[in-house]
N, C-alpha and C positions, 0 to 999 in steps of 0.2 A: 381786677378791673381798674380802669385808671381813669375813669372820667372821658372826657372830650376827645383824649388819645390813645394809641395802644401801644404795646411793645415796640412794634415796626417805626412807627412816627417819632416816637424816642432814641433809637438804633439810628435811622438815619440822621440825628439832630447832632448824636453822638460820633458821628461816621465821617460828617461834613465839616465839624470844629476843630479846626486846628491843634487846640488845646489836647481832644480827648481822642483823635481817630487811632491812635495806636492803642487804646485800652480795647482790650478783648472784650466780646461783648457775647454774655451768652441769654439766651430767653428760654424761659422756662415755662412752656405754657400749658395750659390744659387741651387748648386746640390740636386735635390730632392732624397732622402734616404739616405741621411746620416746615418742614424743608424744601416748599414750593418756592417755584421761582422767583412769586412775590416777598415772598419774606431772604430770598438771598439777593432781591436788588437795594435792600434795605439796609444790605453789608454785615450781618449777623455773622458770627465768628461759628458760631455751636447753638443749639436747640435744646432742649430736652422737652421731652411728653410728660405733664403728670399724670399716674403717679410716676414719683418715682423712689431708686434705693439711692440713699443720702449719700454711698460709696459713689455713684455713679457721679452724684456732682462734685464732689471731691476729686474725683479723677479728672471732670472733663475741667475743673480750675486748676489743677497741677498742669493739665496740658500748657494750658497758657501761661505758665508762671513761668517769671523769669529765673 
């Protein structure tokens, strides 16, 4: 929980700044469906549901590594 905001409002802070829009952005949420529409206008790179296997998120940050 992050207080006032959540993932998505973050994602798009990060999506919008010049500085950061090319950094991959993955969320990891406990909310099941994350991959609605809402959270991909938000510019989310990858998701993941908790729980999860810790391979899985190693995998899905190698995706995006340079």
């Amino acid at each position: 929980m992050l207080g006032d905001s959540d993932g998505r409002d973050i994602c798009k802070i990060l999506k919008n700044a010049p500085d950061t829009r090319q950094i991959p952005v993955i969320i990891v949420s406990a909310t099941y469906g994350l991959h609605t529409a809402h959270e991909k206008r938000c510019g989310v790179d990858d998701y993941i549901s908790k729980p999860f296997d810790v391979n899985e998120l190693i995998d899905r940050v190698r995706k995006y590594a340079p």
